[in-house]
C-alpha positions in Angstrom: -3.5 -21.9 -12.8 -5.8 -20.7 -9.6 -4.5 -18.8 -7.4 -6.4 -17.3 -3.9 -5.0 -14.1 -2.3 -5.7 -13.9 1.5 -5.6 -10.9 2.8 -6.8 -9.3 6.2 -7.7 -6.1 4.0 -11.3 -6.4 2.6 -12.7 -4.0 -0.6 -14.8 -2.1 2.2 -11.4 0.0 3.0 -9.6 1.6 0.8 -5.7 1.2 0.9 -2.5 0.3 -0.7 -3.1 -3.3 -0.5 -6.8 -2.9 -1.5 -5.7 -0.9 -4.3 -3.2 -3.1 -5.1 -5.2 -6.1 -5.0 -8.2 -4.9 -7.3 -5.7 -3.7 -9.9 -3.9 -7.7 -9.5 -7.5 -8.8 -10.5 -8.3 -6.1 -13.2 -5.1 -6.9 -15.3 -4.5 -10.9 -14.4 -3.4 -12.3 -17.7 -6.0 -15.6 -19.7 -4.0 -18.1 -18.0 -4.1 -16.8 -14.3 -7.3 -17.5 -12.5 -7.4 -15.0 -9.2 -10.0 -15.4 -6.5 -9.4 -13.0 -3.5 -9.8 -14.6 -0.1 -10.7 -12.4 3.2 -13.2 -11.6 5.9 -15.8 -8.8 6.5 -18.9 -7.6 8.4 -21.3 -8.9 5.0 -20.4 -12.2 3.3 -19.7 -11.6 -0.8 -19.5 -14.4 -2.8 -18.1 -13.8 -6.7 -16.2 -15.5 -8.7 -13.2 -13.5 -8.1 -13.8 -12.2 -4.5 -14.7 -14.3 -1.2 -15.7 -12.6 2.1 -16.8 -14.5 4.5 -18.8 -13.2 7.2 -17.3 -12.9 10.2 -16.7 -11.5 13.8 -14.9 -7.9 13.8 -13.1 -6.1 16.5 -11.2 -2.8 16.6 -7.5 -3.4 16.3 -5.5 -2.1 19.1 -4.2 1.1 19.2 -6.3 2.0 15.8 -9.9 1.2 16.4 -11.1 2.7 13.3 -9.7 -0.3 11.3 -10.9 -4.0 12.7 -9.7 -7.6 12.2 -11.7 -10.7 11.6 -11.7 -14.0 13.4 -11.0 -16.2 10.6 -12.9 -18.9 10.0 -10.4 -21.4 9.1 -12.9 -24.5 7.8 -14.9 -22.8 5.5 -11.8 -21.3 3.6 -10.6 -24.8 3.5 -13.9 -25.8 1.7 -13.8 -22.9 -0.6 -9.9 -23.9 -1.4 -11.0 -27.2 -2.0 -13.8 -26.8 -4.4 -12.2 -23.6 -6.4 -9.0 -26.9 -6.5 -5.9 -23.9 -6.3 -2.8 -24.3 -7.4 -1.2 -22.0 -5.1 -1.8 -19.8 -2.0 -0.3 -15.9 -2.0 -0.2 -14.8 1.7 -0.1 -11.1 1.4 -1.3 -9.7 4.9 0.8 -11.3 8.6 -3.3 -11.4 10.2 -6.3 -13.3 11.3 -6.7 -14.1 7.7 -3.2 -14.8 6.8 -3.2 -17.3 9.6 -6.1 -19.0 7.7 -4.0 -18.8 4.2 -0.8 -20.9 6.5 -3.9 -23.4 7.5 -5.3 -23.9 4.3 -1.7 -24.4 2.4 -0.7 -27.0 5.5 -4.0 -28.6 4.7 -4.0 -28.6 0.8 0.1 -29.4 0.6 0.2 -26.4 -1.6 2.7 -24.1 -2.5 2.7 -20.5 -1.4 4.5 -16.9 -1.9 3.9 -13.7 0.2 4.3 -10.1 -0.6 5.2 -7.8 1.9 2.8 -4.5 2.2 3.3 -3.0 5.8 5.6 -2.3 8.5 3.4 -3.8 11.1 6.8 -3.9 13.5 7.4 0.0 13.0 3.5 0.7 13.2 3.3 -1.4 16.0 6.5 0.6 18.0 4.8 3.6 16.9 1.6 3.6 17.3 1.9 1.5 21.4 5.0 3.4 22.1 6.5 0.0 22.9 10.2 -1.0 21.5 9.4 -4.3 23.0 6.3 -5.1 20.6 7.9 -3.6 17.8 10.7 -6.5 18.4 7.8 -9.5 19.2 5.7 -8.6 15.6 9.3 -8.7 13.8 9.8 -11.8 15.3 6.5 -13.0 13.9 6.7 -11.6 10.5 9.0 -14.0 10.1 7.9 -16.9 10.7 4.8 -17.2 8.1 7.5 -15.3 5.1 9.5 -17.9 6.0 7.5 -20.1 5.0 6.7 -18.7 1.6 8.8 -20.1 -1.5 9.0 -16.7 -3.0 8.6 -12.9 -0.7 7.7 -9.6 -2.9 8.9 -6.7 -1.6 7.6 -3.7 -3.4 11.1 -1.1 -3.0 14.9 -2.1 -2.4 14.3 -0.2 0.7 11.8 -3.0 2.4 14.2 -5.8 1.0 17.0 -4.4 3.0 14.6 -4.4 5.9 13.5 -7.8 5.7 17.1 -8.7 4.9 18.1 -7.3 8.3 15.5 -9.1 10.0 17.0 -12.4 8.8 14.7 -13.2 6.1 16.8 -15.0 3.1 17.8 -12.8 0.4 17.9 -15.3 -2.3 14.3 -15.4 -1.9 13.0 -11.9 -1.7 12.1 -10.4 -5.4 11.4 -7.0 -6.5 7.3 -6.2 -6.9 7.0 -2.6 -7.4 3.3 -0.8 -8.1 2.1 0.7 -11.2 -0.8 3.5 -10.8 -4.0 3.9 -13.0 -3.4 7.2 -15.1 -6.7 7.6 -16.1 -8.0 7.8 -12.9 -5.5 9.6 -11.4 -4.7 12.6 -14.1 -4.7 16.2 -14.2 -8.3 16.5 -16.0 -9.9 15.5 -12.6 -9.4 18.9 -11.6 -12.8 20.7 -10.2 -13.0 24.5 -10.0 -16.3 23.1 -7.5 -14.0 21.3 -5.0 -11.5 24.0 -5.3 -14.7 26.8 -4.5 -15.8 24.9 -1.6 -12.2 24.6 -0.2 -11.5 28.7 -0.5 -8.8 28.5 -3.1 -7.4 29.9 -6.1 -4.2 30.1 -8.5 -2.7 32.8 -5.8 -3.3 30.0 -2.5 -2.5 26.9 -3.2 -3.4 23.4 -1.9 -1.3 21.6 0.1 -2.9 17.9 0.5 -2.1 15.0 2.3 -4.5 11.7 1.5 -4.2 8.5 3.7 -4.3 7.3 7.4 -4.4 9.8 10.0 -2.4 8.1 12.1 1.2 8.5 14.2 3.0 6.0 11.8 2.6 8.6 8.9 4.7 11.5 9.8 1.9 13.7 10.5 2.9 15.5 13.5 5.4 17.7 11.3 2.3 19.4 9.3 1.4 21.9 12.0 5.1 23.0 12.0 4.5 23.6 8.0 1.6 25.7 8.8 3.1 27.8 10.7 5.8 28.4 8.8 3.9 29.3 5.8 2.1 31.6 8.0 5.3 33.3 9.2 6.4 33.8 5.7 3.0 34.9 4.4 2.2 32.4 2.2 -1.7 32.2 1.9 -2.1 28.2 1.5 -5.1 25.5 2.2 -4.1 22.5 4.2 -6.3 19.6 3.1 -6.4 15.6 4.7 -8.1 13.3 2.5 -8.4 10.5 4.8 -9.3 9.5 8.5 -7.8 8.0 11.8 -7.5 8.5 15.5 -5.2 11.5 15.1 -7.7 13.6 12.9 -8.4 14.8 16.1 -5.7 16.2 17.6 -4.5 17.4 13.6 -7.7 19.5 13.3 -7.0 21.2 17.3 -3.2 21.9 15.8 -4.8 23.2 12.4 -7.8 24.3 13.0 -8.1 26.5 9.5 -7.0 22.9 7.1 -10.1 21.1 5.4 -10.3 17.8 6.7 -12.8 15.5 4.5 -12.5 12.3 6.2 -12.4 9.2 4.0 -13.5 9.7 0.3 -14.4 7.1 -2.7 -11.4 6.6 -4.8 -13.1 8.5 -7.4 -13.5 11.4 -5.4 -10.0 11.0 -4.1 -8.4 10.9 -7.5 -10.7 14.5 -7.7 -9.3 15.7 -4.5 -5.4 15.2 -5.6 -6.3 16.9 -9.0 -8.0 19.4 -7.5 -4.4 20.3 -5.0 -1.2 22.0 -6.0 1.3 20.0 -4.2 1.6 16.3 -2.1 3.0 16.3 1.5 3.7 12.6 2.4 5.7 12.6 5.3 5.7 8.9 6.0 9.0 7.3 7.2 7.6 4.1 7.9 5.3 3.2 4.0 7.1 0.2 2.0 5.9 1.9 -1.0 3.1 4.6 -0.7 0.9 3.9 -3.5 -0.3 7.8 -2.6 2.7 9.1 -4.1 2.2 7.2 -7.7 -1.3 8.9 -7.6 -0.6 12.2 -6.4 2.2 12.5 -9.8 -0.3 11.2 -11.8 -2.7 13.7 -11.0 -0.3 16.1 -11.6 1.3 17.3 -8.1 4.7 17.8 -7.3 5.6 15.3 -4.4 7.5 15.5 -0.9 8.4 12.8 0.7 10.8 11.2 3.7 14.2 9.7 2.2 13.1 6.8 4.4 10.9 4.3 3.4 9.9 3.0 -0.1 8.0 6.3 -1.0 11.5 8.3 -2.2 11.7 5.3 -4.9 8.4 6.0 -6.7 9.5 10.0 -7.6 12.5 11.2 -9.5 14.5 13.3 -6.7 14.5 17.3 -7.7 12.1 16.6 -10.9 8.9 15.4 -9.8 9.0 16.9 -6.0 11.9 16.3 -3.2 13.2 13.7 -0.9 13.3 15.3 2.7 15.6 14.7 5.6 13.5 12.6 7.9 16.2 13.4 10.5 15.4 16.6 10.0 11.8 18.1 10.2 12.9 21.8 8.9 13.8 20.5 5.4 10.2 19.4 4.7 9.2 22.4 6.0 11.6 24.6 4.1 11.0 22.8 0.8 7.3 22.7 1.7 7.5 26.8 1.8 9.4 26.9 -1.5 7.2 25.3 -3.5 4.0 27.1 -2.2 5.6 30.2 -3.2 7.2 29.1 -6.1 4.1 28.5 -8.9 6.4 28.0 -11.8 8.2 25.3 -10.3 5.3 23.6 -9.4 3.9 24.0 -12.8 7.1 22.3 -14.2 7.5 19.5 -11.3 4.1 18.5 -11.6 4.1 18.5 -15.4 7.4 16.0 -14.7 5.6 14.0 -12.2 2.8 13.1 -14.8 5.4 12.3 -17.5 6.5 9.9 -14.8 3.6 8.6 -13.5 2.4 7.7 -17.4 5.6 5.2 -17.7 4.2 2.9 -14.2 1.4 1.0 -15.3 -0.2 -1.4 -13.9 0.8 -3.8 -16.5 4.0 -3.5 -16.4 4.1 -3.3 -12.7 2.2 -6.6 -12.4 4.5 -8.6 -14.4 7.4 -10.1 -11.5 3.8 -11.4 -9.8 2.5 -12.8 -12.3 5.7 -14.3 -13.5 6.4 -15.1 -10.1 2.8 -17.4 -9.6 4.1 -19.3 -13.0 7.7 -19.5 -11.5 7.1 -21.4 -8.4 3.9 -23.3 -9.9 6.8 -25.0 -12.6 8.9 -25.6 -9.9 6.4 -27.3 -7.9 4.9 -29.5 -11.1 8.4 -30.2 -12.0 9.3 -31.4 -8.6 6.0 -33.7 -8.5 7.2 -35.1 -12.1 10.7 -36.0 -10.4 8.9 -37.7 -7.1 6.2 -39.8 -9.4 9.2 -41.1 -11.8 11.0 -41.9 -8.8 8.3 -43.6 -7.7 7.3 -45.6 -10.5 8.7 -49.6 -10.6 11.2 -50.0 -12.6 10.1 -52.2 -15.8 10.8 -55.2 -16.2 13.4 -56.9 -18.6 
């Protein structure tokens, strides 16, 4: 079976979805061929990776990050000569556009997987209810025309449920998280030197976008109330965005080291004592898997997919995103608290060590072979159908 993934989200940026997508090709099982499909400022051209070079712009309200004008024809030839099987839409974009153009052209079948929360990003991040509404609207309209939709946590399948989307055809995709990257050996005394810390002040890290849609503006307010109880602590952001600047006026003593390898990153988390991820808006928060498998006890928002990836009061806590001072409170314990964070993060790896990317890619994988049968099945029916009945 061949299968191309077309995705806005090239391997120049590191994400979820990029993440998510090199681990789909690392693991892919002998009978699934997967070639990802996308756009970027230099073409690449491998057996298992297309980028076609194409024009880039800023995307509004986050100009660090830039889209690409698709260019729908010569994904149709590449389509036609790689001969797929079936399209997997995985990003509502310029390039996802091109994956609906392609499967209209081809007649082929096609699944999507749900990644982002482009309605609440989009409320968020142009302070418009309005826009928020008009990108809900359009999510739907390419899912709906998927046969099958992965959502990667029950909490984005009761989202897309409530935005009309059919349950029957939603499955569960969760993530898995690559422990030997991501593990408590990583740990450098250097990184930990050059940040100012030891065993008595801690590391409080955050690694992602810098941006509105991930909670962010409640770290300043845990600053200060370490301060106030006289908690000596290091504040680090892994990661970039347009509100590092505004973060780094509000906390102008954190480390802030702008985006980072994913080796270096997986250094960074082992190198912290404790993850703040105060997202309300993530479907899943890939972050959080890495952060427990590098050891660190976790906080996160009780809304979003995040909370499902932890084990509640074991491997860190679910906060009240209604209410900013229970981050902040549970923030505080756990900086002053070393044993517990010894013990949490101890659980969190335990955890982290049972999500593997194998097991985690198995519903897509099984879901590409699901809808491929019912396709061959349904072309068996049409050409018996078809066929003139014999002759007596």
């Amino acid at each position: 079976m061949r299968v191309a993934i077309f995705t806005d989200n090239n391997f120049d940026w590191v994400s979820g979805v990029t993440t998510t997508l090199q681990a789909v090709l690392r693991w892919r099982p002998a009978d699934i061929d997967i070639r990802i499909y996308t756009a970027a400022d230099a073409a690449v051209t491998l057996p298992d990776y297309l980028a076609l070079r194409s024009l880039g712009t800023g995307i509004p309200f986050y100009r660090e990050m830039k889209m690409f004008v698709p260019r729908f024809f010569a994904f149709l030839r590449h389509a036609k000569a790689d001969d797929l099987d079936l399209i997997h839409y995985t990003t509502p974009g310029p390039v996802g556009l091109a994956a609906i153009f392609v499967r209209w052209r081809l007649k082929l079948p096609m699944i999507g997987s749900f990644h982002t929360q482009l309605s609440e990003y989009t409320e968020l991040l142009s302070g418009s209810r309005w826009l928020g509404r008009l990108m809900r609207e359009y999510q739907r309209w390419p899912y709906g025309k998927c046969e099958q939709v992965l959502a990667p946590s029950e909490a984005t399948r009761a989202l897309l449920v409530a935005a009309h989307m059919r349950p029957e055809k939603i499955r569960i995709w969760t993530r898995g998280v690559d422990t030997e990257r991501f593990a408590p050996t990583r740990r450098s005394a250097a990184m930990r030197e050059a940040w100012g810390v030891t065993d008595e002040r801690p590391v409080l890290l955050y690694a992602g976008r810098l941006s509105a849609e991930k909670g962010l503006d409640v770290v300043p307010a845990v600053t200060r109330a370490l301060r106030a109880a006289r908690i000596n602590h290091q504040f680090v952001f892994v990661g970039d965005g347009p509100m590092r600047q505004a973060l780094q006026a509000a906390c102008p003593d954190a480390v802030f080291t702008a985006a980072l390898p994913h080796e270096q990153v997986a250094s960074a988390m082992a190198s912290a004592d404790m993850f703040v991820f105060p997202s309300r808006t993530d479907t899943l928060g890939n972050v959080v898997l890495e952060a427990q498998a590098s050891g660190l006890p976790v906080l996160v928002s009780n809304e979003g997919g995040p909370r499902e990836n932890m084990i509640a009061d074991e491997t860190g806590f679910v906060c009240a995103a209604e209410r900013p001072t229970d981050l902040i409170s549970r923030a505080v314990h756990l900086a002053r608290e070393a044993a517990l964070r010894m013990a949490m993060g101890q659980a969190a790896r335990a955890y982290a060590l049972e999500r593997s990317w194998a097991r985690a890619l198995a519903p897509l994988y099984q879901a590409y072979r699901d809808v491929a049968a019912r396709r061959a099945s349904s072309a068996a029916a049409a050409a018996m159908f078809a066929a003139p009945a014999p002759k007596g």
